[in-house]
C-alpha positions in Angstrom: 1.7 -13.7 -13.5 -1.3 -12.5 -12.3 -1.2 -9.8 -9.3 -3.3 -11.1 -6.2 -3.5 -9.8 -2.7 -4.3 -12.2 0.4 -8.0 -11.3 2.0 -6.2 -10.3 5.3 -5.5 -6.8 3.9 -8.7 -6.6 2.3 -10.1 -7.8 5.8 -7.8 -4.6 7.1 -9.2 -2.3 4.9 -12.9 -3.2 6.2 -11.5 -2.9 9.7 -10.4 0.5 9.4 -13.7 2.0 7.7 -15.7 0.1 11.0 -12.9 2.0 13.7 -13.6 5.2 12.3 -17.1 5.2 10.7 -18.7 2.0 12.8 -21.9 0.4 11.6 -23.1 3.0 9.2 -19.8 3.2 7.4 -20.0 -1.0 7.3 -23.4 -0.3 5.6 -22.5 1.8 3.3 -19.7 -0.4 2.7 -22.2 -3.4 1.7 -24.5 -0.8 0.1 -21.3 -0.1 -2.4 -20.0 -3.3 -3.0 -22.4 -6.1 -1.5 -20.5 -8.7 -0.1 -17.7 -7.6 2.1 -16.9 -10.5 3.7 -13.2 -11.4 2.6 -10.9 -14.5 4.4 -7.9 -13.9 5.9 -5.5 -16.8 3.5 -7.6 -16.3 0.1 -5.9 -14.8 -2.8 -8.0 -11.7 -4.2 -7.8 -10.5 -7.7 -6.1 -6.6 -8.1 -9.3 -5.1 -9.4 -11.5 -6.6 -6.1 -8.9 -4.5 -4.2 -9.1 -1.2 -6.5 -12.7 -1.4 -6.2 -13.0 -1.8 -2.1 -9.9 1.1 -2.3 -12.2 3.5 -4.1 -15.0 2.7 -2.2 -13.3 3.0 1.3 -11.9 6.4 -0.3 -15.4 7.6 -0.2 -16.6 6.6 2.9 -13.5 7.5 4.8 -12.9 10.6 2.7 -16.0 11.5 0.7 -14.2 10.8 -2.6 -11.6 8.9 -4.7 -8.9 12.2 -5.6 -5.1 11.6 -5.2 -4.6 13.0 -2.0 -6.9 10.4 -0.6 -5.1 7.8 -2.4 -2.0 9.0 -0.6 -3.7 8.8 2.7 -5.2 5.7 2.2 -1.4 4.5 1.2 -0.4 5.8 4.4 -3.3 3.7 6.2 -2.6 0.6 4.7 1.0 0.9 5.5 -0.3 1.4 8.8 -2.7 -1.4 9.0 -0.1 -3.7 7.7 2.2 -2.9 9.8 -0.1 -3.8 13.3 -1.3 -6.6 11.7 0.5 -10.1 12.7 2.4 -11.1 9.9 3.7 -7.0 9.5 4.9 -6.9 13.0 6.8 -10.0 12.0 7.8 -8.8 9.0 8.8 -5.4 10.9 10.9 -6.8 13.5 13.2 -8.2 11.1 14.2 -4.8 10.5 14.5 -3.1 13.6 13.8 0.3 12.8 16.1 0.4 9.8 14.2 2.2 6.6 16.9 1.2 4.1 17.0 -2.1 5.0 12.9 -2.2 4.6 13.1 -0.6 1.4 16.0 -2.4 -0.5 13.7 -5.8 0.8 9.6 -4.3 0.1 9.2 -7.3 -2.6 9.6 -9.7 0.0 7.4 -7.6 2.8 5.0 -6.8 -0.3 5.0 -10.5 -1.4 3.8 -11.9 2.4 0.1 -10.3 1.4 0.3 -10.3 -2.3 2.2 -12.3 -5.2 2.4 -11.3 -8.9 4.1 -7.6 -8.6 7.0 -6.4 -10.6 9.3 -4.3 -7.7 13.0 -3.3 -8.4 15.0 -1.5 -5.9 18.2 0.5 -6.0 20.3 1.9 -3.0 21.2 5.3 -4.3 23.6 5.7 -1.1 23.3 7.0 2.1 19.8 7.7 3.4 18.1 7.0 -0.4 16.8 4.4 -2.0 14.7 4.1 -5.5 11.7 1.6 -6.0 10.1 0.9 -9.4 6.9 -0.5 -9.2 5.9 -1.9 -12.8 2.2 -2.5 -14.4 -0.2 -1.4 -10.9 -3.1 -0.6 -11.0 -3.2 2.3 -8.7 -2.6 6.0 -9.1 1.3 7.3 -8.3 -0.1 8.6 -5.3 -1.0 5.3 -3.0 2.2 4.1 -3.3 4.1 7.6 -2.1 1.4 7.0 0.7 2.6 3.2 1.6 6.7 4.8 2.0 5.5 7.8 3.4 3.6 5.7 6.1 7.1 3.3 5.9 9.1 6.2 6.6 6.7 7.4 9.8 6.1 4.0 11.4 10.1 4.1 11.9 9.8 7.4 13.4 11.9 9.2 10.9 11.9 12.5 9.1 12.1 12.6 4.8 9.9 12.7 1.8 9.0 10.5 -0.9 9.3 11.8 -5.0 7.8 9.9 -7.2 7.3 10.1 -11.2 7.0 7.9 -14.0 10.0 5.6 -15.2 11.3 6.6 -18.2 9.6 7.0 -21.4 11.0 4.5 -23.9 10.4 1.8 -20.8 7.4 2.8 -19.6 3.8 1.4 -19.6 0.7 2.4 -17.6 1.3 1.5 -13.8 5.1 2.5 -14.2 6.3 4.6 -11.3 9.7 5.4 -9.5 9.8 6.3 -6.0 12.9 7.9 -4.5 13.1 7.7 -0.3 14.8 9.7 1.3 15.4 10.3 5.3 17.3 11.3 8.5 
């Protein structure tokens, strides 16, 4: 299946760079990509989303490294989160990060369809989530959980790695959560 992502996020993304760059940063927004007028219920291809990520990276950040991609993970956690259908999506959880975690396919699939996500519940405060064939660097994702694990006002740290060799393609990563 093909990955999409619903232009609401997209629409996010372009809300963010106007909040903290304004009208120049919307410029060079359209300078980069040209049209950045996305709707709010049309499916976008992955690749239209890498390519407004990296961009965004550079006008938010001055560049597309992997500590950027983290932070932009953190602010599209963030952004989904305040947006309408993640505060629904949030409330069904009511502050509980395992309970997020073990269900992120089904938050993940209300702006996007197409992804391969597994999760385990390692016990106690842990979970693991494989994320199979993206087209992101290991580092947006740790972003996403690390901005999962703040927006529930928690303390804990996200690992991440590739999954194992003899499984693995490009786009394979594990993330282990882990909180108090």
């Amino acid at each position: 299946m093909d990955m999409r992502v619903k232009g609401m996020f997209l629409k996010n993304i372009v809300a963010t760079i106007k909040e903290h760059k304004g009208p120049q940063g919307l410029e060079a927004l359209k300078r980069e990509l040209g049209d950045t007028q996305f709707y709010g219920m049309r499916d976008y291809s992955l690749e239209e989303e890498v390519q407004l990520h990296r961009v965004a990276m550079k006008i938010l950040y001055g560049d597309a490294n992997p500590n950027n991609y983290f932070e932009l993970g953190k602010v599209s956690f963030q952004t989904y989160a305040e947006s309408a259908i993640g505060k629904t999506i949030m409330s069904l959880f009511h502050g509980n990060v395992k309970k997020l975690a073990l269900s992120f396919k089904m938050a993940i699939n209300t702006i996007s369809s197409g992804f391969d996500i597994r999760t385990e519940d390692l016990g106690g405060n842990r979970v693991k989530i494989t994320l199979l064939h993206l087209p992101y660097p290991v580092e947006y994702y740790k972003g996403v959980f690390t901005g999962a694990i703040e927006y529930f006002q928690k303390r804990g740290e996200v690992t991440q790695g590739l999954v194992e060799a003899h499984t693995r393609a490009p786009g394979d990563y594990e993330y282990i959560l882990r909180w108090e």
